[in-house]
N, C-alpha and C positions, 0 to 999 in steps of 0.2 A: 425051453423056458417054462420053469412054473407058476400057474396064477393062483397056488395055495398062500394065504393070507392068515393072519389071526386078526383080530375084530376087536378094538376096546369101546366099549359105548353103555349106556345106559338109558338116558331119557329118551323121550319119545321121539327126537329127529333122528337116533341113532336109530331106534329099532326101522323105523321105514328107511335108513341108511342101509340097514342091516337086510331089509326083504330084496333091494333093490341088488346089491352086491354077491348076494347068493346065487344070483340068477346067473352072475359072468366072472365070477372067483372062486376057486373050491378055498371054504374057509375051515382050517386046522380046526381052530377054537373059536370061543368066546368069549371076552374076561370085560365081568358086567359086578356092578355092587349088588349084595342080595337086599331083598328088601327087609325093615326091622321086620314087621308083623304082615297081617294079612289086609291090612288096610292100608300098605306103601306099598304099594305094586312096583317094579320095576320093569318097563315094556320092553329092555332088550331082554331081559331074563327067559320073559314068558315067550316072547317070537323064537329063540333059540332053541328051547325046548320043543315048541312045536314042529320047527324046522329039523332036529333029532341033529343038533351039533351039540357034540363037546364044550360043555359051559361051565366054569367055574367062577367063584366069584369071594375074591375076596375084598374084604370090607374098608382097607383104609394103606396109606403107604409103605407101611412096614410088613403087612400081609402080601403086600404085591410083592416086594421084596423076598420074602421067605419062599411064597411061589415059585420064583422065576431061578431061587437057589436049586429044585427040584431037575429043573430043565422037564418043565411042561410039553413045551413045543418045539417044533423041528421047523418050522418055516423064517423065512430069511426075512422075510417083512412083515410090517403089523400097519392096520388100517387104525387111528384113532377118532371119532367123533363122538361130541356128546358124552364127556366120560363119565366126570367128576371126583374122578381120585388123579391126585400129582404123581406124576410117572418119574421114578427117579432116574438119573442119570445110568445108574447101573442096568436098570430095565430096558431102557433105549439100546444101549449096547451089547445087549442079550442080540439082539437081531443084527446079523451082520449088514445088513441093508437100512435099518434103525426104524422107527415110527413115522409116519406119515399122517399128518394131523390135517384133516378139509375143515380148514376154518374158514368161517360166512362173512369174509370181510374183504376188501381188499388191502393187504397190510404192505406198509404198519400202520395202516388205518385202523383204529378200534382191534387193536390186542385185547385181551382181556376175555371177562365172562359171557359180555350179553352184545356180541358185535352187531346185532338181526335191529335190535329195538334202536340202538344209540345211530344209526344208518338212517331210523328213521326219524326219531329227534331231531337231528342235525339238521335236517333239511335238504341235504345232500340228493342229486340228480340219480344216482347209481349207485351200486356197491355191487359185491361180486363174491368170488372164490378163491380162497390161495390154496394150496395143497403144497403143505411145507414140512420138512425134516425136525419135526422137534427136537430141542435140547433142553439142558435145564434152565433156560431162562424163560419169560414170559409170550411165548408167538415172535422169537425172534430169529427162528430158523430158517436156514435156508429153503429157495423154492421151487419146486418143480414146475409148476404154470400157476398161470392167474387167468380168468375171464371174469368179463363185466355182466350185469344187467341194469336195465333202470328197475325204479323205485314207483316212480308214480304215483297212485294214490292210493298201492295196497296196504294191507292193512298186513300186521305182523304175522299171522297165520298166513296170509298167500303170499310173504315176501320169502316166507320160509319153506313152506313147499316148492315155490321157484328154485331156489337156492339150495334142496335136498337135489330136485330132478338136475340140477346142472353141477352140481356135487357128483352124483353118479356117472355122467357124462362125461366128465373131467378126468373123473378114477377110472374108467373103463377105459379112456385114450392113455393117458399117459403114467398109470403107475404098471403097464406092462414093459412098455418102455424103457421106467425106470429099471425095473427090475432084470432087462436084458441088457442094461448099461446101453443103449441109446440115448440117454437123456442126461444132461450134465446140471444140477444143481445150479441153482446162481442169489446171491444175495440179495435183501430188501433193498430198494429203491433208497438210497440212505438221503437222497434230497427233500425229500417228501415224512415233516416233521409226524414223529408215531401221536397217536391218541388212543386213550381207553377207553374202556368200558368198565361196568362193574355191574354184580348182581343187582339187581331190582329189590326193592323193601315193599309193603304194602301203602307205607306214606306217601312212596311216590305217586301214586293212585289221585291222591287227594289233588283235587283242583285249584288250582290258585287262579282267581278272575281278572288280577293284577297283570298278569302275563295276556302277550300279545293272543291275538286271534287262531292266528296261523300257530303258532304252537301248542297251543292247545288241542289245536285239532288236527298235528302232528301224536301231543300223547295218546289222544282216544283212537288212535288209528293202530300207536304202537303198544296202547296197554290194551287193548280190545280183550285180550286172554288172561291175560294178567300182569301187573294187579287192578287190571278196572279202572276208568276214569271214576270218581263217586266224586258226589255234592249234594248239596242239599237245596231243594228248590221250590221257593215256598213252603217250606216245612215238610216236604218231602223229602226223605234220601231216596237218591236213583245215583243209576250206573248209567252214562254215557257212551253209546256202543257205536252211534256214528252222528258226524258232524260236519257243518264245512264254516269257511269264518268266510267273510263278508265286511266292506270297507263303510261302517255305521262307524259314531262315536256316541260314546254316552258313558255314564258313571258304570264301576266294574261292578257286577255281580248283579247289574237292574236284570229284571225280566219280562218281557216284552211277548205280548202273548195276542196274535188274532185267532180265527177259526182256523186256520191250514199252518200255523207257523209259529214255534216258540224259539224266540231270541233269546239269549244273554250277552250282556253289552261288557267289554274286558279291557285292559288297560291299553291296548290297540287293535282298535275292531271290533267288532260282535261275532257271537260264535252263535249259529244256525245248527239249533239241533231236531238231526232226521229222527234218529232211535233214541228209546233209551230203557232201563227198566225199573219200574220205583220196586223197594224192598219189598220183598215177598211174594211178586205179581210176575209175570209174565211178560218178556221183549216188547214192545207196541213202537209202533211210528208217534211223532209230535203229535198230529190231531188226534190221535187216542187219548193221550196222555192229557192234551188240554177240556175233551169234551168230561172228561172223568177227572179233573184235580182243580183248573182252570176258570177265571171268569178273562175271557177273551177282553182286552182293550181295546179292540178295533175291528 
């Protein structure tokens, strides 16, 4: 059995996809988008090359297509995470074995672009891994396994380093497997009604005080990276980097300020904020921020 792979990925959960996978697959290739300039870095790009694999990269779905008319590669399967270019039908069936996609979701839970953040939104207890046979529809392929994790009270960067290390765990049991035809394919759970996702904008970022407690402080947990919880507070703008909400009522958007504690009160609950950073300054905890902007009510 061979554990030669090809690699599709780009951003940065690919490229640590990418260091992790090298270590227990010999990988053929690399096929990453390049970057426009030198100011768009692209991290599978640059891990490839230090790693001294075979990378190519073409830039958009028609390119991949002319690609794959060359017959690039010889290996029977392709790893896809973190792409960002739509893999046509035809490219999938270049590989007799097809593409294998480790989406950060349990599907057809949160198909789509951003399954990491909408897991956390939601509110939802858990979410997990599928490692599914892409086709040309939207995360609606079949699947090799699924595993769970909770959620808890991480925050989008540690829900997603979870979610890479148990990514690689999952591909290291069972796409050898696959690939010696021990493992049979099996379809989405078709009871269990699909939800998306979609990219994130920077609007999202913006706070609305109107909105409960708890989801608010579901965003700032899941925009921590980006795009930023921001507001303005007391004629400050600050970014909201961590929070918890708290079972207060009062009108949305008041702010409520002792020496150890600054409140804002939302249309269920008050949100208790720990961090935060006003524009131009430096991350500080709440009593920094109230001894420096602040006349404490209490």
């Amino acid at each position: 059995m061979s554990k030669t792979i090809v690699f599709f990925g780009s951003g940065p959960v690919a490229a640590k996809s990418l260091l992790l996978l090298s270590k227990d697959f010999e990988i053929e290739a690399v096929i990453t988008k390049p970057g426009m300039n030198k100011r768009d870095p692209v991290p599978v790009m640059d891990l490839s090359e230090k790693l001294g694999l075979k990378t190519l990269t073409p830039s958009n779905k028609n390119e991949l297509n002319d690609l794959f008319k060359t017959r690039p590669v010889k290996s029977q399967v392709a790893v896809l995470i973190d792409y960002g270019i739509i893999v046509s039908q035809e490219v999938i069936d270049y590989f007799p074995l097809g593409i294998v996609n480790s989406h950060f979701s349990l599907l057809p839970e949160w198909r789509g672009a951003d399954p990491i953040t909408f897991s956390i939104l939601s509110g939802q207890k858990e979410t997990g891994v599928s490692l599914m046979l892409i086709n040309a529809q939207m995360d609606e392929g079949k699947l090799l396994s699924q595993a769970s994790i909770r959620i808890d009270n991480l925050t989008g960067p540690e829900l997603t380093d979870k979610l890479i290390s148990l990514s690689h765990k999952m591909l290291s049991e069972f796409l050898p497997k696959y690939i010696s035809n021990t493992l049979t394919p099996y379809d989405q759970d078709s009871s269990i009604k699909p939800t998306y996702s979609r990219k994130l904008t920077k609007s999202d970022g913006h706070i609305d005080w109107n909105k409960s407690a708890e989801q608010l402080s579901r965003e700032v947990r899941a925009y921590v990276e980006w795009p930023k919880s921001h507001t303005n507070i007391v004629g400050k703008d600050v970014v909201i980097t961590k929070a918890h909400s708290v079972n207060l009522s009062g009108e949305p958007g008041k702010v409520e300020a002792d020496k150890n504690s600054l409140t804002v009160f939302t249309g269920e609950g008050a949100l208790v904020i720990d961090r935060l950073k006003p524009l131009g300054k430096s991350e500080m905890d709440s009593k920094a921020f109230i001894s420096g902007y602040l006349r404490p009510t209490g």
